[in-house]
N, C-alpha and C positions, 0 to 999 in steps of 0.2 A: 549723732544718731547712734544709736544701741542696734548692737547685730546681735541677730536669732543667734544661740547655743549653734545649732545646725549646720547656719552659715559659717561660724566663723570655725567648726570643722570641717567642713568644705575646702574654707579658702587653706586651711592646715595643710588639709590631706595634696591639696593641690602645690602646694611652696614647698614642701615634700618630695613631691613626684619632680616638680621642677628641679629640684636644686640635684636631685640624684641623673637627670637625665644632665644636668650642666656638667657634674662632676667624673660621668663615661665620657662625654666628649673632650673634655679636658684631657683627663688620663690616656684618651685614643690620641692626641695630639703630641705629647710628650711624650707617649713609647715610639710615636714615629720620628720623631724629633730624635730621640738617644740612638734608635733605629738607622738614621741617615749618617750621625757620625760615627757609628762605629761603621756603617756600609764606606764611607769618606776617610776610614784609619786614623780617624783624629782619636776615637777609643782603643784603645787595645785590649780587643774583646774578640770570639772569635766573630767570621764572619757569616753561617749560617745563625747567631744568637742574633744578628744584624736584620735580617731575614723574616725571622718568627716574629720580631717584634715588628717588622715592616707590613706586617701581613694584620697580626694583631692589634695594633696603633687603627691603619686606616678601615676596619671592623668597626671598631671601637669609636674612633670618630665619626665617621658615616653611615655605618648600616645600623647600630645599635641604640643610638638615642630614636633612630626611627622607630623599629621595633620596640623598646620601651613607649613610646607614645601614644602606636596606635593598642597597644595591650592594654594599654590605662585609660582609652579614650572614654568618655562618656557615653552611654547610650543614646541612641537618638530617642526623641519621647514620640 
């Protein structure tokens, strides 16, 4: 089956938006992640850099892909 031009920048714009909301959640996971070990002394880093990122990480994984999603949400028709 052949998709409309339209649709298949739709479904673009949409695998898009997906793949940017995967890759904040991602990123907010791994700065918690670096976040814990250096909070755990396995990094020798200082320990408020431990902190920012612990704060920043769980943002980033939690509250921000939310935010990205309802911004981009579709209008209701």
């Amino acid at each position: 089956m052949i998709e409309a031009p339209r649709d298949r920048q739709a479904d673009n714009k949409a695998r898009s938006r997906f793949m940017v909301i995967s890759a904040v959640r991602i990123s907010g996971v791994a700065f918690t992640v670096v976040a814990l070990l250096i909070l755990g002394d396995s990094l020798a880093l200082p320990r408020p850099l431990g902190w920012v990122l612990l704060a920043v990480g769980l943002v980033d994984a939690l509250i921000a892909p939310q935010l990205l999603a309802r911004a981009w949400r579709s209008p209701r028709p």
